[in-house]
Every structure is written in C-alpha cells, then in structure tokens.
ZAMARGU-4260 file (C-alpha; in steps of 0.2 Angstrom, whole numbers, plus 5000, padded with zeros to 4 digits):
<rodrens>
0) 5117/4631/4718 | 5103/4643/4711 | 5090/4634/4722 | 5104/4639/4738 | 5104/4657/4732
5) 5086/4658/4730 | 5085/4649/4748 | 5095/4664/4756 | 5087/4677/4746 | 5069/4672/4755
10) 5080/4670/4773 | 5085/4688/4771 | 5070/4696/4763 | 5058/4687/4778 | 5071/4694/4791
15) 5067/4714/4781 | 5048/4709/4782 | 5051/4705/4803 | 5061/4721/4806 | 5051/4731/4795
20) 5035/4724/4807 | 5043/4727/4823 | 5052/4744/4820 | 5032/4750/4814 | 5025/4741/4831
25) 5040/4748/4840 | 5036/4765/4833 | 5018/4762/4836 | 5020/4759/4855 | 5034/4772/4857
30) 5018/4786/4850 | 5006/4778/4861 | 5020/4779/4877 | 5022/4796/4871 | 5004/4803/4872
35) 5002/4816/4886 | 4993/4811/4900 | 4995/4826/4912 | 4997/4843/4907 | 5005/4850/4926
40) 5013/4840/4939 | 5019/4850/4953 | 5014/4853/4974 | 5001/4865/4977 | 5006/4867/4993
45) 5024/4871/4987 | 5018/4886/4978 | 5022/4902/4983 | 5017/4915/4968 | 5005/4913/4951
50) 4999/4925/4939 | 4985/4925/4929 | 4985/4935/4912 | 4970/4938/4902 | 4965/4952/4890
55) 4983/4961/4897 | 4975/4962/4913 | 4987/4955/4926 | 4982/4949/4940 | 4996/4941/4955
60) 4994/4931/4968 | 5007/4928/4980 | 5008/4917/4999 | 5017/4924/5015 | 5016/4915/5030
65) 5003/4905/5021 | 4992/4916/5019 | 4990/4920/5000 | 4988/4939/4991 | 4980/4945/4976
70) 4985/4961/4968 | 4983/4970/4953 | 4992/4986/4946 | 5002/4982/4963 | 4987/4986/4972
75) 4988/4972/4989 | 4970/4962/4993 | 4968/4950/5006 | 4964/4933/4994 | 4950/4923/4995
80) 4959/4907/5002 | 4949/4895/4997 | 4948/4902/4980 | 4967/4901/4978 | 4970/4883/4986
85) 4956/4875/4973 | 4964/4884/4958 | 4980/4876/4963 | 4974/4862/4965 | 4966/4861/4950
90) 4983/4869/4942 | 4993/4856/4950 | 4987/4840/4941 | 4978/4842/4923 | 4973/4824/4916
95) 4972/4824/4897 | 4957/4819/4891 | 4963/4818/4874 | 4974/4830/4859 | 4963/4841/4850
100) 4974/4848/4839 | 4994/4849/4832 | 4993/4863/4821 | 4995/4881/4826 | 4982/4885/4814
105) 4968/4879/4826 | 4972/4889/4840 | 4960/4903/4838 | 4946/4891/4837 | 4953/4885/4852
110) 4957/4900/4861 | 4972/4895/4866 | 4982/4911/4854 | 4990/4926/4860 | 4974/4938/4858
115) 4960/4926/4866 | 4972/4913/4877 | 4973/4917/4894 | 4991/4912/4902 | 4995/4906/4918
120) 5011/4905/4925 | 5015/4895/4943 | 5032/4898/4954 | 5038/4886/4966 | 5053/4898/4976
125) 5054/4909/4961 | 5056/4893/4950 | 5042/4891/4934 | 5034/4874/4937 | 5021/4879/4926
130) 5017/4889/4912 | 5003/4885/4901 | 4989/4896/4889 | 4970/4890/4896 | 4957/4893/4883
135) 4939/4890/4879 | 4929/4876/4891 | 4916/4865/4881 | 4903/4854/4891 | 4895/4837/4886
140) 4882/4827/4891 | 4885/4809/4897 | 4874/4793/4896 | 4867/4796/4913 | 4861/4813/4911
145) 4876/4824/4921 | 4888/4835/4911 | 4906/4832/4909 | 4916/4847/4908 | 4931/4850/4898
150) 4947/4865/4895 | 4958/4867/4881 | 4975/4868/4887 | 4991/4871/4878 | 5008/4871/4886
155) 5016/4889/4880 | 5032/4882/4872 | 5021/4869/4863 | 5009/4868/4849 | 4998/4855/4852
160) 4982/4857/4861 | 4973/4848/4874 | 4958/4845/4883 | 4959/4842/4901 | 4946/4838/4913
165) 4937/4852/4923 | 4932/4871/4923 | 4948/4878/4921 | 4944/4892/4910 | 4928/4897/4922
170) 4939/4896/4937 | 4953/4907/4933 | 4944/4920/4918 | 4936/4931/4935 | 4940/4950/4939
175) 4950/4953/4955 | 4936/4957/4965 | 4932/4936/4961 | 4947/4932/4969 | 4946/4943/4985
180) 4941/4939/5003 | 4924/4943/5008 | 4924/4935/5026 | 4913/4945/5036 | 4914/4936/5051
185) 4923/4918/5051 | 4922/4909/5070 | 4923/4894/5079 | 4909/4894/5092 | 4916/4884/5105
190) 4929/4900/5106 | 4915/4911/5110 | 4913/4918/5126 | 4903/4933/5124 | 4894/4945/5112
195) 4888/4962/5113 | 4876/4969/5104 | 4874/4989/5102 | 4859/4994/5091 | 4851/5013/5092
200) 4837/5015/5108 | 4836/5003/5121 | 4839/4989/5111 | 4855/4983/5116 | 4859/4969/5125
205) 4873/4954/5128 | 4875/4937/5127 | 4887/4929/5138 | 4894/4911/5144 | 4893/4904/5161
210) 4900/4888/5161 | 4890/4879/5150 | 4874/4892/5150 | 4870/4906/5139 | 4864/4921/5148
215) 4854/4937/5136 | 4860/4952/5148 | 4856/4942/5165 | 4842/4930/5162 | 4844/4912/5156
220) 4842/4911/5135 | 4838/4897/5126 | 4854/4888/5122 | 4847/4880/5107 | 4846/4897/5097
225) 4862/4903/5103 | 4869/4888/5097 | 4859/4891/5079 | 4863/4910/5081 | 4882/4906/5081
230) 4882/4893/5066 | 4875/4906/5055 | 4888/4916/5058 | 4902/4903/5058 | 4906/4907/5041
235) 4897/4924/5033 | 4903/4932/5019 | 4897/4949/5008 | 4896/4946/4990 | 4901/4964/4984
240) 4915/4978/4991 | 4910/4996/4996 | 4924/5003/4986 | 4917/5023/4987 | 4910/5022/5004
245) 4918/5030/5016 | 4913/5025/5035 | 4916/5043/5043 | 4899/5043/5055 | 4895/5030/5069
250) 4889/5014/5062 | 4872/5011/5064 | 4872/4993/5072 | 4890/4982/5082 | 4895/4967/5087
255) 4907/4964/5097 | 4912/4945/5098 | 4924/4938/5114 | 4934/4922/5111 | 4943/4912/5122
260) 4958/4914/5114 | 4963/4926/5100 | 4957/4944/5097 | 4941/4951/5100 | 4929/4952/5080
265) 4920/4970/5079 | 4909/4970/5064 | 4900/4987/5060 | 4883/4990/5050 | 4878/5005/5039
270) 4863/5011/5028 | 4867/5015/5013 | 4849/5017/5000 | 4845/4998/4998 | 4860/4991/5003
275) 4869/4987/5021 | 4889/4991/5022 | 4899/4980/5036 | 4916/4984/5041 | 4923/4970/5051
280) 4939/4967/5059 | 4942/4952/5052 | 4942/4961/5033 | 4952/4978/5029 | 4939/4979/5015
285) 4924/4988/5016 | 4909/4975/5011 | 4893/4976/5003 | 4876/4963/5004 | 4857/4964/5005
290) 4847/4964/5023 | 4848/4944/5024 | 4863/4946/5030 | 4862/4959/5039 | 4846/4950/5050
295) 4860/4934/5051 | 4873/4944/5059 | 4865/4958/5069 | 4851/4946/5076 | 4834/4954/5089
300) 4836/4950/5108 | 4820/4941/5105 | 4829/4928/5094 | 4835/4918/5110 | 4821/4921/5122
305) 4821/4912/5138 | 4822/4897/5144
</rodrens>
C-alpha cells in the first residue's frame, strides 16, 4: 500500500516538474512572440497631415491635391516634396533593431524625454496612425568597413525605448527652411519648344525647335549642347531663400521657357554683393545661390554655337 502511495506521489510530482517546464517555455516563447519588431506601420501614401515638434517649435505639414505644405506659426510654404515622401516613408515602417531600454530613468541619456525628444505625430483623414518621441541617432562601424546607422525611438504612450534602423533623428531635427521647395527651374526637355533669353546690350538671343532641329536666333545650333544645356537645367535648385530681398527693379538677366504643354517658366536673376537672387515662376519664394548656378541657367549664346 505505502509502495502505491509512494508510486502516485512521484506520477504527480513528474506531472508539476512537466507543467512547470512548459508554462516557463510557454512563457519564454510568448516574450520572444512579443518582442517588437516594428515601431509604425501605416500607408505613406495615405497620409494626409504630420507635425514635427522639437525644442517647442512646431513645424506642420500637410497634403492637398497631392501636393504637400509646410508651415510654421501658420505661415504656408510650398514643401519640398521629395523631402516629405522619404520622411514618410521612413515614418511608415521602423524595423527594431533591438530594446535598449524599459525604465523611464534612461530616457534622458536617450533623448527620448519631454525636454530633448523630439515628437512626431502622423494623420491618416484626421486619424493618429502615429505618434512616437525620436531621439538621439548613434552610428557603428560594420565588418566590411560601411556605417550602420541607428535612432532611438519610443512610442509616446510607452516606456520602453528602441532603436530602429536609419537617420531618423537627422532627417526630421531641420529648421523649416530644410523642408521648403527650392526648385528653380524643374523641366522635361522633350516639352521644350523654345527659350528666350534677355540679358542687358546686344546679348540676347533664342533658341527655338523646328522639328527635330535647334535653331540660336536663325542659324542652326549644335544640338548636342542644347540637349546638355537642358539636362542642366532639368532639375536646378537654390540652396538658400531671399527672405529681405525685395525685387522692385528689372531683373538683370530672363528666361523665358515654351513647352508643349503647360505654362510658359519665367526665371529672373538679380545681383546682390556676392550673391545671385532668382525668382522663378515655378517657386513663390524668392531664392538665393552662388554664380554656378547662375552660369547653368542663364547660359552665353556661344554655349551652342553652330553646326
């Protein structure tokens, strides 16, 4: 009889031992199941407003007719679209690398607090998809000599901090003007039909299509350099804004650009000390760069010669 009880005893006892081993695995694969492996997870293209908050500065973007804004101190901007479609796109899908920390007491070091963290908030139809506090980046070399860059993250109603992969921090702690549109002149060259170019003296002169030949007032130019001509000014952008200018006198050098289709593109030059001022058609803002760009945009008659 004692040998029975003592039989039962070990049955139950090894049946404790099992549960106990598969409640700690269960447990175990539970926390692993658990660990975050993205911080956002939303459509970028969805998005139709963000906000950027650092140091109490404010800044808002918002889309209309998919073409996004940046403002600040409800002061409107044309953004900078590119700008704005890679920061959602980094917004919209933040793998974790791995948690750095669970206790509030780290954020500082982290700068993922109130005072250093800077929070962004993302609306899809006025709906929070996001809301997370971005704080300091930290880089690392790998084993084949690059850099692996890293951000610490923290969602704002959690403590826990993470590092995700990427520049975050560095793409999103810029002042407004960072975020602005600088486009000077942005074409498609097979849209071009005809330029004119008015520069003080006897200096001026036109180019002009016919067909499939390039004409420099009514002689033939060299295709090749028109075709050159108009890839450098596909895409030209200033890298400043002429916030105290004030372009009351003629401008000192214009280009007129005919497309196909589309409005005409005016972009004006002035002087001013070291520096040229453009005010294009394509940009309400006044903009600001050195005489490389200048020479790019407002090119000589003897750029595309003859043929």
């Amino acid at each position: 009889m004692l040998k029975t009880k003592n039989k039962t005893l070990y049955i139950v006892l090894a049946i404790l031992a099992g549960a106990l081993i598969f409640n700690t695995i269960r447990t175990n694969l539970k926390g692993e199941r658990s660990f975050r492996k993205e911080m956002t997870e939303f459509d970028a293209n969805k998005v139709n407003k963000f906000i950027i908050n650092n140091d109490n500065i404010e800044i808002t973007f918002t889309k209309k007719n998919d073409n996004w804004s940046v403002s600040q101190d409800e002061i409107l901007y044309k953004a900078d679209q590119t700008t704005v479609l890679n920061i959602l796109k980094e917004l919209s899908n933040l793998k974790v690398e791995q948690l750095v920390a669970k206790e509030k007491s780290k954020w500082n070091d982290l700068e993922v607090d109130d005072e250093k963290g800077t929070k962004v908030t993302v609306y899809t139809n006025n709906k929070m998809v996001a809301n997370l506090v971005v704080g300091r980046f930290k880089y690392r070399q790998t084993g084949n000599g690059g850099i692996q860059l890293s951000t610490m993250v923290r969602l704002s109603d959690e403590t826990e901090v993470y590092s995700v992969e990427g520049s975050l921090s560095m793409s999103i702690n810029r002042n407004l003007d960072a975020f602005r549109d600088k486009t000077i002149t942005k074409i498609e060259p097979e849209q071009i039909q005809q330029i004119k170019f008015s520069y003080p003296g006897d200096s001026s002169f036109v180019l002009s299509k016919n067909n499939d030949t390039w004409l420099i007032n009514s002689d033939s130019a060299t295709t090749s350099s028109v075709m050159n001509y108009l890839s450098d000014i596909k895409e030209c952008r200033g890298n400043a804004f002429a916030t105290e200018f004030n372009p009351s006198e003629n401008p000192f050098y214009t280009v007129e650009i005919t497309q196909k289709e589309g409005e005409s593109i005016t972009v004006n030059a002035y002087k001013k000390e070291e520096k040229y001022i453009f005010k294009s058609t394509q940009n309400e803002s006044i903009i600001s760069d050195s005489e490389t760009i200048f020479k790019r945009i407002f090119a000589s008659a003897n750029k595309f010669g003859k043929e």
